[in-house]
mmCIF file of the N, C-alpha and C atoms, coordinates in Angstrom:
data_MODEL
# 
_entry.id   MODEL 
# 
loop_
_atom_site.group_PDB 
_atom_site.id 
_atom_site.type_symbol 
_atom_site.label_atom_id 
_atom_site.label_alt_id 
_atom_site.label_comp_id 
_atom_site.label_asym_id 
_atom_site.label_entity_id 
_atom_site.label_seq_id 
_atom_site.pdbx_PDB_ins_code 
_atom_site.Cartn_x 
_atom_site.Cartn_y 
_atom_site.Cartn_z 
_atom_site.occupancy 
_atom_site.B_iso_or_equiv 
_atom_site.pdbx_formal_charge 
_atom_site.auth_seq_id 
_atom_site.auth_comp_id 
_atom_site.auth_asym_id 
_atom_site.auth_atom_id 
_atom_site.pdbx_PDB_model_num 
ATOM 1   N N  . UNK A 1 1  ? -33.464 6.992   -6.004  1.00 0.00 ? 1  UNK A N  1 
ATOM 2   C CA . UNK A 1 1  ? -32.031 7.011   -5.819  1.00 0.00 ? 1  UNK A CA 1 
ATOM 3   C C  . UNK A 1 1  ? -31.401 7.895   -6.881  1.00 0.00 ? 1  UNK A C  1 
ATOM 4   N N  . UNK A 1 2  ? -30.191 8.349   -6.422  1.00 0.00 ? 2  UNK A N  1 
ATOM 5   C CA . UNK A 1 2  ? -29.468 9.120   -7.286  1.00 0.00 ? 2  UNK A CA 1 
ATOM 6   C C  . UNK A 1 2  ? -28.992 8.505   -8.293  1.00 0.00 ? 2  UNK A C  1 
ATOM 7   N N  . UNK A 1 3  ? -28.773 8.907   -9.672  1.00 0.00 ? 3  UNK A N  1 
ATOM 8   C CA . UNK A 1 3  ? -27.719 8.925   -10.849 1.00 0.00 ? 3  UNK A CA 1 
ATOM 9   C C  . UNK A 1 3  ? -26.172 8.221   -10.264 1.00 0.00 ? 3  UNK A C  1 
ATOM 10  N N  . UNK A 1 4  ? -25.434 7.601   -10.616 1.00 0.00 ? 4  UNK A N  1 
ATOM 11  C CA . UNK A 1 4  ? -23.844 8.149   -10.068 1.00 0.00 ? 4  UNK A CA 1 
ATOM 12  C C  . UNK A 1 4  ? -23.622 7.506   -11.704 1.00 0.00 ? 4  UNK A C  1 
ATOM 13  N N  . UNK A 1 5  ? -23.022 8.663   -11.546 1.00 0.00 ? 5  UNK A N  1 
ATOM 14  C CA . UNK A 1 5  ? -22.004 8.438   -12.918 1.00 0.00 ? 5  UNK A CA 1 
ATOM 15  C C  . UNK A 1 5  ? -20.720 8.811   -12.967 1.00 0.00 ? 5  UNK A C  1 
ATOM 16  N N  . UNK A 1 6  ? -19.679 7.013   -13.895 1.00 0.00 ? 6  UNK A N  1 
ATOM 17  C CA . UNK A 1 6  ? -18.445 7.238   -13.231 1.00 0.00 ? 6  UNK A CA 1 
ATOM 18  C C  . UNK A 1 6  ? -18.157 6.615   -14.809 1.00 0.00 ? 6  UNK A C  1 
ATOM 19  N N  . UNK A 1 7  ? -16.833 7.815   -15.019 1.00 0.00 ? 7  UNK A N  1 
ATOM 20  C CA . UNK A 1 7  ? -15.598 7.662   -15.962 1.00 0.00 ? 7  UNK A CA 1 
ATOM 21  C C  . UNK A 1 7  ? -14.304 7.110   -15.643 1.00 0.00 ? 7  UNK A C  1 
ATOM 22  N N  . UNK A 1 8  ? -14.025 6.196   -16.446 1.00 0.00 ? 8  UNK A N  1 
ATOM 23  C CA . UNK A 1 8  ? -13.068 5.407   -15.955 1.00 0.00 ? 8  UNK A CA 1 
ATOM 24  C C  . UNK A 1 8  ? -12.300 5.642   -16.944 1.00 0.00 ? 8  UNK A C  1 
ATOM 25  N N  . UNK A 1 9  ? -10.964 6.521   -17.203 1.00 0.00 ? 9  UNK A N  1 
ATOM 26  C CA . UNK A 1 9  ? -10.161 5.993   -18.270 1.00 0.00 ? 9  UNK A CA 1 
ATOM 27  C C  . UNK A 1 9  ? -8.719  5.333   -18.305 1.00 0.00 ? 9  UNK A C  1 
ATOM 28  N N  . UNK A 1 10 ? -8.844  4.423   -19.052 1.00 0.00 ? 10 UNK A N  1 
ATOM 29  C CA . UNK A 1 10 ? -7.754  3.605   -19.107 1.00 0.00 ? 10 UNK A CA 1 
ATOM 30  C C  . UNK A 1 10 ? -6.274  4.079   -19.795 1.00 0.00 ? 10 UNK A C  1 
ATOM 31  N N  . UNK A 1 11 ? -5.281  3.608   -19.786 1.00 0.00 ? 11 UNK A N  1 
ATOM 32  C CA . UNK A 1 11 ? -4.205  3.945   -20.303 1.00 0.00 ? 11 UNK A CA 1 
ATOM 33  C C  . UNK A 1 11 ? -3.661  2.617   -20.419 1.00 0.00 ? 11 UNK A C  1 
ATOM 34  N N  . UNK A 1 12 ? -2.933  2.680   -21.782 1.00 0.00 ? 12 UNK A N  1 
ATOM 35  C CA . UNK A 1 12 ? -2.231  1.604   -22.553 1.00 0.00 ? 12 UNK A CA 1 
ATOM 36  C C  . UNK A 1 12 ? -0.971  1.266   -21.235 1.00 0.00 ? 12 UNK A C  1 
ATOM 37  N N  . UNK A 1 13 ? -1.113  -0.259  -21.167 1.00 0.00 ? 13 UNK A N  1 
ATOM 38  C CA . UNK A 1 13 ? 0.095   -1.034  -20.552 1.00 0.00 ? 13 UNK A CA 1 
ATOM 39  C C  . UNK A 1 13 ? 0.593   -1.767  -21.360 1.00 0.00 ? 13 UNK A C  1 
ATOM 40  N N  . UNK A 1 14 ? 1.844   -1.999  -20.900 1.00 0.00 ? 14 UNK A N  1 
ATOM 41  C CA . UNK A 1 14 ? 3.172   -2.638  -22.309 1.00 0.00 ? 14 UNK A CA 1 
ATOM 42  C C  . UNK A 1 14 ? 3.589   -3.623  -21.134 1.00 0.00 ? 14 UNK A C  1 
ATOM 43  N N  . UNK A 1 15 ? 3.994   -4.177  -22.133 1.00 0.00 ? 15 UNK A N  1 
ATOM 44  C CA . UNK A 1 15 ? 4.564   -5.059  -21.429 1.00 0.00 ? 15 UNK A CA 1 
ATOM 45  C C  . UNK A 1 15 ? 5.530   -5.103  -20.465 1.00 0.00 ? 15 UNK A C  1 
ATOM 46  N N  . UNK A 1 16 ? 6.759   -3.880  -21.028 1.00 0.00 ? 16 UNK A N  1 
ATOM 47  C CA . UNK A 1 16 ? 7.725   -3.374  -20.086 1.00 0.00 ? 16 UNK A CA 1 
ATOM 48  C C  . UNK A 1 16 ? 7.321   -3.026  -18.577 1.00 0.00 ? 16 UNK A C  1 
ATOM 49  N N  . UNK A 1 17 ? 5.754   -2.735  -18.723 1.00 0.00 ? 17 UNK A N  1 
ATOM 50  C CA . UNK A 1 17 ? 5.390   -2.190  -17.316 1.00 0.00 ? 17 UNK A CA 1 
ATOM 51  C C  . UNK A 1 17 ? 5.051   -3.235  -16.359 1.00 0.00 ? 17 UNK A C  1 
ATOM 52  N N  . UNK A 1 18 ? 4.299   -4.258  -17.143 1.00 0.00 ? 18 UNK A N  1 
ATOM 53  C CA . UNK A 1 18 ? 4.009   -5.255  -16.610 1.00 0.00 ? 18 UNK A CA 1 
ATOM 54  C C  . UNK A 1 18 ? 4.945   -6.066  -15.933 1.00 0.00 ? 18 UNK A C  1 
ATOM 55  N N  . UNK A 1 19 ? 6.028   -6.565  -16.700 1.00 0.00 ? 19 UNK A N  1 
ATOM 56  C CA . UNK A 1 19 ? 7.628   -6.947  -16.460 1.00 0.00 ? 19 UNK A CA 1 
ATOM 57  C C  . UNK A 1 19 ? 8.476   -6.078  -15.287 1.00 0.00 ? 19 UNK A C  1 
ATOM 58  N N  . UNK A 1 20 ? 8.145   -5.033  -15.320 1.00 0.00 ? 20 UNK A N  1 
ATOM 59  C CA . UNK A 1 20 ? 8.848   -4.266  -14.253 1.00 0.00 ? 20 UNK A CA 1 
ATOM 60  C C  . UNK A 1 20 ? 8.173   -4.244  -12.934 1.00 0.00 ? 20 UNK A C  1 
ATOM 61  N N  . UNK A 1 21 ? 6.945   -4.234  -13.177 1.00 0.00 ? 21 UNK A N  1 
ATOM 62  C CA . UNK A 1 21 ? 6.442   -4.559  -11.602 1.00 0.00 ? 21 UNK A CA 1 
ATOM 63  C C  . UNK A 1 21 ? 6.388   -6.021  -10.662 1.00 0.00 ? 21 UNK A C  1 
ATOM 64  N N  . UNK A 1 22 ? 6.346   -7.195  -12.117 1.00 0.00 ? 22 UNK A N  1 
ATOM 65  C CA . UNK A 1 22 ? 6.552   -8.331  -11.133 1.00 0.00 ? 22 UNK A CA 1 
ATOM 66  C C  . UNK A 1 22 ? 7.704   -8.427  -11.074 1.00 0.00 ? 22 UNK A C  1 
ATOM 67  N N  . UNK A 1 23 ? 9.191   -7.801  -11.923 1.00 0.00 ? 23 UNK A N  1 
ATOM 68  C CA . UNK A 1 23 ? 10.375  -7.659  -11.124 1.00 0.00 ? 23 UNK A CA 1 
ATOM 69  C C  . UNK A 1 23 ? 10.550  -7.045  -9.470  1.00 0.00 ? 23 UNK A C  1 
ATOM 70  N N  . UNK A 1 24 ? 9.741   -6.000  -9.456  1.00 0.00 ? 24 UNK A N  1 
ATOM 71  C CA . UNK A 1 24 ? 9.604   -4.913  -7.995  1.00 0.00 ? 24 UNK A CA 1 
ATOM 72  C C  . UNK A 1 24 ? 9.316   -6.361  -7.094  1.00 0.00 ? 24 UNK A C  1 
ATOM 73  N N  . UNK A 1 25 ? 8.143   -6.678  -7.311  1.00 0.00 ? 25 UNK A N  1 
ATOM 74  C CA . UNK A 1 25 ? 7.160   -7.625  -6.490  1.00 0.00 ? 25 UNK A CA 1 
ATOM 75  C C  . UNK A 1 25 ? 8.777   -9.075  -5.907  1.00 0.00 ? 25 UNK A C  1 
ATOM 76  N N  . UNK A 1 26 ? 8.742   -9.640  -7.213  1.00 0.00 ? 26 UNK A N  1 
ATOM 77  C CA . UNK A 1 26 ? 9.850   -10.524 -6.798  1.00 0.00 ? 26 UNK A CA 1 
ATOM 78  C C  . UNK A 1 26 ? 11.116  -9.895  -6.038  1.00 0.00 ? 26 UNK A C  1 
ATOM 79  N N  . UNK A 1 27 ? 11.605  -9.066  -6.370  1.00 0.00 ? 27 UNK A N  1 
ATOM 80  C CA . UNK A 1 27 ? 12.799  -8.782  -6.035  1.00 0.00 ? 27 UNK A CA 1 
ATOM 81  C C  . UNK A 1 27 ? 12.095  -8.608  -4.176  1.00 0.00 ? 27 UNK A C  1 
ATOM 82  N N  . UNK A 1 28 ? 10.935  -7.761  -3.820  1.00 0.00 ? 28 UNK A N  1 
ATOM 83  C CA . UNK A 1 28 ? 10.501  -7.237  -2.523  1.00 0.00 ? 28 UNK A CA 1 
ATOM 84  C C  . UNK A 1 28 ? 10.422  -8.793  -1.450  1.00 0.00 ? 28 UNK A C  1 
ATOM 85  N N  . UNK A 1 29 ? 9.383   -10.124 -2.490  1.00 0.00 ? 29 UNK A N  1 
ATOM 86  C CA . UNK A 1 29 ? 9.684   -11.140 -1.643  1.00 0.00 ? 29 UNK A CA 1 
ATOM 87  C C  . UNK A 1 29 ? 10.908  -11.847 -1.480  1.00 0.00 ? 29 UNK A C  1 
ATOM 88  N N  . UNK A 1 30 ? 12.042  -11.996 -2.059  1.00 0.00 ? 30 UNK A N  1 
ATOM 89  C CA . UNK A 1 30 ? 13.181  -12.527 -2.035  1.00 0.00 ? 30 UNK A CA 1 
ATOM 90  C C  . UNK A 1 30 ? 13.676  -11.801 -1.023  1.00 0.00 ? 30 UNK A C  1 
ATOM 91  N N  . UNK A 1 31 ? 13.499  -10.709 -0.825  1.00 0.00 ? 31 UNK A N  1 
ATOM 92  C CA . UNK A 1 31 ? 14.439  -9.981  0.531   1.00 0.00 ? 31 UNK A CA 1 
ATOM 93  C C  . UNK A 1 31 ? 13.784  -9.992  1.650   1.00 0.00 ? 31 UNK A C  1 
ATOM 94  N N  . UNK A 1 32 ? 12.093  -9.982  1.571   1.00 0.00 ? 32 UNK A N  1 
ATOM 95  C CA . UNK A 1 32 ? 11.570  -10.619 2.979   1.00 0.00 ? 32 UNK A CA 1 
ATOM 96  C C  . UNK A 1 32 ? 11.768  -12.121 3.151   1.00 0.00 ? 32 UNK A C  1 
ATOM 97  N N  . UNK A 1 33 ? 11.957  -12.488 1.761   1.00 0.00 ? 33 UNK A N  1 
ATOM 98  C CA . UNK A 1 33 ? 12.008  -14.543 2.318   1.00 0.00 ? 33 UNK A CA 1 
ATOM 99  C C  . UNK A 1 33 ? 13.402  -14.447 3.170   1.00 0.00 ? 33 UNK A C  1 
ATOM 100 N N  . UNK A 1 34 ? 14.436  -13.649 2.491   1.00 0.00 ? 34 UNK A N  1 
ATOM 101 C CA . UNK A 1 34 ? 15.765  -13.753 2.907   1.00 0.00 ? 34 UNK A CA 1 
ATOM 102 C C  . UNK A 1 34 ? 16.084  -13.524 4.802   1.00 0.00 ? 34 UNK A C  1 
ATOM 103 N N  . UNK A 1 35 ? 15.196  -11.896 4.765   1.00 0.00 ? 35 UNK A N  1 
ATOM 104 C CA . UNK A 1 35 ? 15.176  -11.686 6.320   1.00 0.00 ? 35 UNK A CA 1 
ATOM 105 C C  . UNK A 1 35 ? 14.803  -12.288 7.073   1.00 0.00 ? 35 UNK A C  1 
ATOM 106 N N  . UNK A 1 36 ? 13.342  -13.405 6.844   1.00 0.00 ? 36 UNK A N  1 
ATOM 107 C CA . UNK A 1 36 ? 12.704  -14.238 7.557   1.00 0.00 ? 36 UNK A CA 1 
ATOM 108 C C  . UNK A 1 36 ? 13.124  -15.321 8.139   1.00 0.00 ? 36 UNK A C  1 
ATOM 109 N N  . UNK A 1 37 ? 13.910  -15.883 7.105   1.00 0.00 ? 37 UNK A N  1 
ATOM 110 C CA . UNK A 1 37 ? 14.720  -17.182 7.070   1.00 0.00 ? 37 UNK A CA 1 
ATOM 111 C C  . UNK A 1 37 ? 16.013  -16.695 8.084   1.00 0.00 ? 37 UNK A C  1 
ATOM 112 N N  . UNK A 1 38 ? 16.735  -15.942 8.152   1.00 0.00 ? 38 UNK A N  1 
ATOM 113 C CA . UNK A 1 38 ? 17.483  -15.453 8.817   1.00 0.00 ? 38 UNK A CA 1 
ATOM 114 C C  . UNK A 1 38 ? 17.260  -15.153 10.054  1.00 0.00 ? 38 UNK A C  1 
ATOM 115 N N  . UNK A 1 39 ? 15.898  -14.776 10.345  1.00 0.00 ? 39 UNK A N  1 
ATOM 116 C CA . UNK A 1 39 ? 15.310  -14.294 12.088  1.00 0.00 ? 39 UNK A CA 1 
ATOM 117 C C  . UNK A 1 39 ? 15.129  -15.960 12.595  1.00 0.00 ? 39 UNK A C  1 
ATOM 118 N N  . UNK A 1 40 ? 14.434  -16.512 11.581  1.00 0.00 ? 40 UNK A N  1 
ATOM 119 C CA . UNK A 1 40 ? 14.356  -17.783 12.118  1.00 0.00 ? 40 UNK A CA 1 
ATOM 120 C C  . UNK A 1 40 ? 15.322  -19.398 12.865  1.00 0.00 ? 40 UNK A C  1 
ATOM 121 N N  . UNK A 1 41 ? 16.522  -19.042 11.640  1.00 0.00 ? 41 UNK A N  1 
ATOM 122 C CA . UNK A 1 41 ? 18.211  -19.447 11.635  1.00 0.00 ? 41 UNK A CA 1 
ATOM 123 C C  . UNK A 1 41 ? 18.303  -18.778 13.251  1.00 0.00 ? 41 UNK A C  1 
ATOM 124 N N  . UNK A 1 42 ? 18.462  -17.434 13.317  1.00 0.00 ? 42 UNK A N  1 
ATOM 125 C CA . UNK A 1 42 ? 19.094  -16.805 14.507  1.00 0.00 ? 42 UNK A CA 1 
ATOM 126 C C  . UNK A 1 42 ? 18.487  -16.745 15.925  1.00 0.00 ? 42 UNK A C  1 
ATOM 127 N N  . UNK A 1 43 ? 16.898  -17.193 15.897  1.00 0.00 ? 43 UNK A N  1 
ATOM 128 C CA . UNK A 1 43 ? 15.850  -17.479 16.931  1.00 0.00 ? 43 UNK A CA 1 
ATOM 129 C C  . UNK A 1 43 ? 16.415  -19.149 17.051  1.00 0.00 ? 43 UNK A C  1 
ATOM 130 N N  . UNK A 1 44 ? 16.514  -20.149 16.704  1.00 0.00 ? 44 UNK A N  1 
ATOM 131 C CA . UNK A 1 44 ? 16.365  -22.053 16.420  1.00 0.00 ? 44 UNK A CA 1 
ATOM 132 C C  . UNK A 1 44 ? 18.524  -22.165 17.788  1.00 0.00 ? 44 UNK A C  1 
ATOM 133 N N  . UNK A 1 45 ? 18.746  -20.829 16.541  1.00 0.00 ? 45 UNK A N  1 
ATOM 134 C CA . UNK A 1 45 ? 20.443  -20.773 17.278  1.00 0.00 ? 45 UNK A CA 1 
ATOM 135 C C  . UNK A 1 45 ? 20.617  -20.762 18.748  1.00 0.00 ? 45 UNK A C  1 
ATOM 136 N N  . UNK A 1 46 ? 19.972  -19.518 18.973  1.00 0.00 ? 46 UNK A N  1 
ATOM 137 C CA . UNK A 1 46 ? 20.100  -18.765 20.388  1.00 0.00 ? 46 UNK A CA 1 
ATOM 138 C C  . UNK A 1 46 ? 19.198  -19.839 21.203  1.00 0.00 ? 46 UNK A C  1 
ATOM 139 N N  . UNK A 1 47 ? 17.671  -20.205 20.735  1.00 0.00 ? 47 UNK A N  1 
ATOM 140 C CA . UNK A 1 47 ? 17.253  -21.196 21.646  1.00 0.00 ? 47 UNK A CA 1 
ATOM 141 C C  . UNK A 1 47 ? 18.164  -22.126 21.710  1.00 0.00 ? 47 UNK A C  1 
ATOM 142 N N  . UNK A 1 48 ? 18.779  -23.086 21.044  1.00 0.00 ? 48 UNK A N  1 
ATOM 143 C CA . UNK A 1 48 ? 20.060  -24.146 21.322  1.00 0.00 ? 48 UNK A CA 1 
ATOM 144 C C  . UNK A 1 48 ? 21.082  -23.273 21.967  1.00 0.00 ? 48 UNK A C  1 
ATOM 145 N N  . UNK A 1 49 ? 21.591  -22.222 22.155  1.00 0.00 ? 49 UNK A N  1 
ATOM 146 C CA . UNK A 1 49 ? 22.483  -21.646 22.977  1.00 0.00 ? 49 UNK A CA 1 
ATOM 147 C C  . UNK A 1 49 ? 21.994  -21.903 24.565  1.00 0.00 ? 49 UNK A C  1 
ATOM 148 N N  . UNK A 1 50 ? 20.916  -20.983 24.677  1.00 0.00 ? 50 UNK A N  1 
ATOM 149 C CA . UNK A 1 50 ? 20.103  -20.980 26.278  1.00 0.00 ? 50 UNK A CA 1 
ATOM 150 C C  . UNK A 1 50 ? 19.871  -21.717 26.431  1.00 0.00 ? 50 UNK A C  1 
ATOM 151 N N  . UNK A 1 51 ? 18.787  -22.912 25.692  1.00 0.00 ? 51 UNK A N  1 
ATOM 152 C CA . UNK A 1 51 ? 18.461  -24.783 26.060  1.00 0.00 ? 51 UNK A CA 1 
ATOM 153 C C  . UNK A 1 51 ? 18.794  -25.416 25.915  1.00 0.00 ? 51 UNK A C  1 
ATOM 154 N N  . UNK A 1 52 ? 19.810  -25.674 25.039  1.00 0.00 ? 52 UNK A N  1 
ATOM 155 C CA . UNK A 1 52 ? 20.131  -26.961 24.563  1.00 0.00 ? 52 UNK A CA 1 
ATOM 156 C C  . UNK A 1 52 ? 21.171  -27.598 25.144  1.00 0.00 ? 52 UNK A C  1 
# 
């Protein structure tokens, strides 16, 4: 079998970076929890409109 040879180099993370991406992350699920909850509200509605 072949050799493989692999360089990996790293670069310093701070904390700021760290902090800023689980801000991204949170902020991304709060606006899908928000839309979800809302399709769901507006699907529960309309079925009680047509069936209920």
């Amino acid at each position: 079998m072949a050799e493989l040879s692999q360089h990996v180099e790293f670069s310093e993370v701070t904390s700021d970076d760290i902090l800023e991406n689980r801000r991204a992350g949170w902020e991304t699920f709060t606006r899908s929890a928000t839309w979800g909850i809302g399709a769901i509200a507006l699907t529960l509605v309309l079925l009680y409109v047509l069936w209920g």
